[in-house]
N, CA, C and O of each residue as an XYZ file, in Angstrom:
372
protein
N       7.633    157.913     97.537
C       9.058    158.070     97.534
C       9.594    158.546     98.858
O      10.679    158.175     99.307
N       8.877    159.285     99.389
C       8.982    159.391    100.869
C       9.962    158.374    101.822
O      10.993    158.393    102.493
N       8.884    157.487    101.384
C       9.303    156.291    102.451
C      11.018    155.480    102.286
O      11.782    154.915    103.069
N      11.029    155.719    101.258
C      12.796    155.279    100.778
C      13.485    156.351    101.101
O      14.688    156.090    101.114
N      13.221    157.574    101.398
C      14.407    158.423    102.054
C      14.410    158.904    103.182
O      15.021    159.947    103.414
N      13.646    158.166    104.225
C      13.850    157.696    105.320
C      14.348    156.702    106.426
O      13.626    155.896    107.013
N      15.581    156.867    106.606
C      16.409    155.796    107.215
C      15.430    154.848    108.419
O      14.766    155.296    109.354
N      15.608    153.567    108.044
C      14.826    153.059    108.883
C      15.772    152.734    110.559
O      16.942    152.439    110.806
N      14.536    152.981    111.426
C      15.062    152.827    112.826
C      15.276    151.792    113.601
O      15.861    151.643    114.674
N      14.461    150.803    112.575
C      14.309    149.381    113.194
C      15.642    148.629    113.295
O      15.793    147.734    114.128
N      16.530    148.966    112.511
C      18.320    148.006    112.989
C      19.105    148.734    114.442
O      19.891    148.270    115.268
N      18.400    150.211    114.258
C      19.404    150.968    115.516
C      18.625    150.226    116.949
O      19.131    150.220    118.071
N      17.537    149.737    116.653
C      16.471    149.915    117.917
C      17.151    148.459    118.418
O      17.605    148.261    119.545
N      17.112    147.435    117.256
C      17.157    146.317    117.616
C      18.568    146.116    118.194
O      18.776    145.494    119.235
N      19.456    146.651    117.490
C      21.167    146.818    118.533
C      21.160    147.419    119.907
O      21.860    147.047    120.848
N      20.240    148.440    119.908
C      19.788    148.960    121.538
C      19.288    147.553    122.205
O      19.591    147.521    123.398
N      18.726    146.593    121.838
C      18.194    145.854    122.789
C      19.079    144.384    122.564
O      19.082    143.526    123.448
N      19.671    144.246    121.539
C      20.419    143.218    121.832
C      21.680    143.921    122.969
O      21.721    143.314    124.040
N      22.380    144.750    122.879
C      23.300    145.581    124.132
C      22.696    145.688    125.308
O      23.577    145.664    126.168
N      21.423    145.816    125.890
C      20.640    145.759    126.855
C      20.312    144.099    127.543
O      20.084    143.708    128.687
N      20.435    143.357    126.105
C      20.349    142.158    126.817
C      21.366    141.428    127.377
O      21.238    140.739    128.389
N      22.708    141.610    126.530
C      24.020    140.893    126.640
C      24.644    141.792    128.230
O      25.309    141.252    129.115
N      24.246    143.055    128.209
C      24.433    143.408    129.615
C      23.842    143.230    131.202
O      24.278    143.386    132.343
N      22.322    142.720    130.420
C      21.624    141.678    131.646
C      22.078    140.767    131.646
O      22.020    140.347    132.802
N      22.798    139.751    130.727
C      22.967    138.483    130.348
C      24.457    138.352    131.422
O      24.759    137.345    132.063
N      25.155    139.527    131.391
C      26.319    139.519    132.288
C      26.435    140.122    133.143
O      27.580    140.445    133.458
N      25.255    140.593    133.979
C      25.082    140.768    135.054
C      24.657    139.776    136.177
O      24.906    139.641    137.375
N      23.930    139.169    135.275
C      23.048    137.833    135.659
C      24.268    136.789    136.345
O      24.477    136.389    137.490
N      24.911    136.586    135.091
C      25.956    135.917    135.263
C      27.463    135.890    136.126
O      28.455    135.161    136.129
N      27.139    136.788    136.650
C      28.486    137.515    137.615
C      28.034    137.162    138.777
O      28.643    136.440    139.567
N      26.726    137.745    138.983
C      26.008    137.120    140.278
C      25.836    135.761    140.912
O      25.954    135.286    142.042
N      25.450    135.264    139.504
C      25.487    133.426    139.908
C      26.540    133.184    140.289
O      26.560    132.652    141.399
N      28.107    133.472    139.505
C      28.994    132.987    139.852
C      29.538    133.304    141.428
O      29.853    132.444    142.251
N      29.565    134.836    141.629
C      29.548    135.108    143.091
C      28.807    134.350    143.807
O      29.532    133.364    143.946
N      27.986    134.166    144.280
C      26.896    133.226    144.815
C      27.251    131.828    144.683
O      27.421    131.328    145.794
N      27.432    130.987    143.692
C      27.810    129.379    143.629
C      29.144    129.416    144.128
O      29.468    129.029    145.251
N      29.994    129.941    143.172
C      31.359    129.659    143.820
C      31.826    129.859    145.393
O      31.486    130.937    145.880
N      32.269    129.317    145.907
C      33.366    128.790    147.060
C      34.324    129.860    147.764
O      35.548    129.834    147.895
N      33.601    130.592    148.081
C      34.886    131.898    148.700
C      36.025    131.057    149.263
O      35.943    129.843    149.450
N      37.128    131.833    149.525
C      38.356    131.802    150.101
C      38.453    132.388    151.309
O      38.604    133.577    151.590
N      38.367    131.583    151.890
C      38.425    132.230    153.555
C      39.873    131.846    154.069
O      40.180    130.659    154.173
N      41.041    133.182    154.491
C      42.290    132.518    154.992
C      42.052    131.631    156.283
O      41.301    131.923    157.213
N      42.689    130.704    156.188
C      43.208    130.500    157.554
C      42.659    130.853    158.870
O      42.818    132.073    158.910
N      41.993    130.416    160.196
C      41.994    131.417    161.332
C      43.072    130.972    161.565
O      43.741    129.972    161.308
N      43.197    132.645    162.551
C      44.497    132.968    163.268
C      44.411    131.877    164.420
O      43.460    131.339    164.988
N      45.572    131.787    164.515
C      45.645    130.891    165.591
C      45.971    131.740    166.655
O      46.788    132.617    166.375
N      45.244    131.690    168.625
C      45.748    132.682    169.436
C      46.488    131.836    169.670
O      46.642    130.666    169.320
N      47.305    133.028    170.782
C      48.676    132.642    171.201
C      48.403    131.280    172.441
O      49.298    130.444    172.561
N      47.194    131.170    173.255
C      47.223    130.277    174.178
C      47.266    129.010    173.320
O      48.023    128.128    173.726
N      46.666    128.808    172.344
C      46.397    127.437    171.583
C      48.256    127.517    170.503
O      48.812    126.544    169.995
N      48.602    128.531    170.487
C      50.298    127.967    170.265
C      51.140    127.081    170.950
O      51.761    127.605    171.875
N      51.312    126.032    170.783
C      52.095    125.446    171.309
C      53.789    125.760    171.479
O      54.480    125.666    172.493
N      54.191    126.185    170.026
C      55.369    126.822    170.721
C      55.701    128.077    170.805
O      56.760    128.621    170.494
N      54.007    128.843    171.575
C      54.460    130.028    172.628
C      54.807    129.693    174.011
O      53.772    129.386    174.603
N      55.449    129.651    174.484
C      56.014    129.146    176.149
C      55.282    129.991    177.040
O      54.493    129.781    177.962
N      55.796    131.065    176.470
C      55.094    132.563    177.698
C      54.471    133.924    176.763
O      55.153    134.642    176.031
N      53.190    134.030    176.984
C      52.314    135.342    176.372
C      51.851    136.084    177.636
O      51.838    135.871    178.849
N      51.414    137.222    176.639
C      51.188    138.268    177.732
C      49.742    139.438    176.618
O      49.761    139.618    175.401
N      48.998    139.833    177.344
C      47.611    140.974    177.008
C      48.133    142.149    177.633
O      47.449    143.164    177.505
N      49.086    142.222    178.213
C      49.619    143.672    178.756
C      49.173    143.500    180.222
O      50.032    143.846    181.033
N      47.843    142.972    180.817
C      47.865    142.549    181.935
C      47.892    141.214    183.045
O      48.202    141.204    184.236
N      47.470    140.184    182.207
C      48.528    138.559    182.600
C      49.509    137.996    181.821
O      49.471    137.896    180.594
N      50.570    137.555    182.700
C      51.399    137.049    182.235
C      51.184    135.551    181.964
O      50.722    135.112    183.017
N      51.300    134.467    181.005
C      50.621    133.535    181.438
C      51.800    132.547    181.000
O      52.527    133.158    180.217
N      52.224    131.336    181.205
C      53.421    130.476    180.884
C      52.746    129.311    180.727
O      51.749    129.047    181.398
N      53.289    128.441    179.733
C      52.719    126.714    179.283
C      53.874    126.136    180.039
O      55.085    126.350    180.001
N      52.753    124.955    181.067
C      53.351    124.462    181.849
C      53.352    122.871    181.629
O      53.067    122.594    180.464
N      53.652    121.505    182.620
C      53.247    120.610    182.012
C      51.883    120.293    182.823
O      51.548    119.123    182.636
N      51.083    120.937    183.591
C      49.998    121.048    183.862
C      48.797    121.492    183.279
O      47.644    121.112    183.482
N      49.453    122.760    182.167
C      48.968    123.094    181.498
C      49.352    124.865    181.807
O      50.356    125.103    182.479
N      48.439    126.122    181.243
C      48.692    126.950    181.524
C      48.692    128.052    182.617
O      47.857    127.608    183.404
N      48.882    128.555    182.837
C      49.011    129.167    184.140
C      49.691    130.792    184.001
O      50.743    131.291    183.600
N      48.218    131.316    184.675
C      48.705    132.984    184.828
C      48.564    133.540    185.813
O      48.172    132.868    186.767
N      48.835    135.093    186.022
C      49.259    135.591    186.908
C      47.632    136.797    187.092
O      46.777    137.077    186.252
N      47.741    137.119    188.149
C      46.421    138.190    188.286
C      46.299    139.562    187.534
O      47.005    140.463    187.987
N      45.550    139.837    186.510
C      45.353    140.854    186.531
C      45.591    142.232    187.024
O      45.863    142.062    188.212
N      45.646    143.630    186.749
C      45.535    144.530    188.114
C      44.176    145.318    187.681
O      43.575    145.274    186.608
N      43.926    145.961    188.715
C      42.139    146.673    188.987
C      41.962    147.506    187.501
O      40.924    147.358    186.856
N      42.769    148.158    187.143
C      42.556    148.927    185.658
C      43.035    149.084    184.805
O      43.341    150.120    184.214
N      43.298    147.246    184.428
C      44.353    147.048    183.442
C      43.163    147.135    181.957
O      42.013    146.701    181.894
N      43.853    147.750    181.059
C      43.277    147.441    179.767
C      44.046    146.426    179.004
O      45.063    146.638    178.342
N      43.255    144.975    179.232
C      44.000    144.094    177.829
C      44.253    144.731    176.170
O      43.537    145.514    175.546
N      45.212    144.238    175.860
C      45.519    144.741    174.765
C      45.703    143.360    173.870
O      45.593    142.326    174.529
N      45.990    143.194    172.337
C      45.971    142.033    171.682
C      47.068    140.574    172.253
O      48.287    140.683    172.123
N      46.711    139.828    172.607
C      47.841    138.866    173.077
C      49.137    138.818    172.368
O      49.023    138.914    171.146
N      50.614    138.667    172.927
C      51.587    138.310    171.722
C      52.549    137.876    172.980
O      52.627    138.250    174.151
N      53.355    136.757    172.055
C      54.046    135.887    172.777
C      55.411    136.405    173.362
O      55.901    137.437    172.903
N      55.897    135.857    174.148
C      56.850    136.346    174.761
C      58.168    135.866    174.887
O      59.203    136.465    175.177
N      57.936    134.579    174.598
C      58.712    133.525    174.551
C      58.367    132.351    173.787
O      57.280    131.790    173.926
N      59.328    131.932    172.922
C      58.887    130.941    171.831
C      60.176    129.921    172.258
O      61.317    130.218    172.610
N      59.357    128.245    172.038
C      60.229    126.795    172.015
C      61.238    126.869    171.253
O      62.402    126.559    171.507
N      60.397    127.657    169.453
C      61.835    127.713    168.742
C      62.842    128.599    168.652
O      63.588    128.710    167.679
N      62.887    129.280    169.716
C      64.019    130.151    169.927
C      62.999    131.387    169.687
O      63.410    132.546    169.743
């Protein structure tokens, strides 16, 4: 009689491992998808020399202008620190 008034462990054990599996099962699965799928990469930036309608940019130390020769800048000075390019003058106003 023992044995009937002892709750058996075998349904709790087996829900422990079905929850253990469905959480490998979607771990697994998160990964693949990261991995197969196709990231989204924006856009590259476009710099300002390859803008066409920047007319005139500047790095803080050349000035440089689109010509119909093409581009054309000005010298540097001895301890200039360039800084990010940005335009100075735009075609469309």
């Amino acid at each position: 009689m023992s044995a009937a008034l002892q709750p058996s462990s075998e349904p709790r054990a087996s829900r422990g491992a079905l929850a253990a599996w469905a959480i490998l099962a979607l771990v697994v699965a998160t990964v693949l998808l990261g991995a197969l799928l196709p990231a989204r990469h924006p856009a590259p930036a476009r710099s300002v020399a390859e803008d066409p309608a920047c007319l005139e940019w500047t790095d803080g130390c050349q000035v440089c202008q689109r010509l119909a020769e093409g581009p054309a800048c000005s010298l540097p000075g001895i301890a200039c620190q360039p800084a990010a390019p940005h335009c100075l003058r735009r075609a469309d106003g």
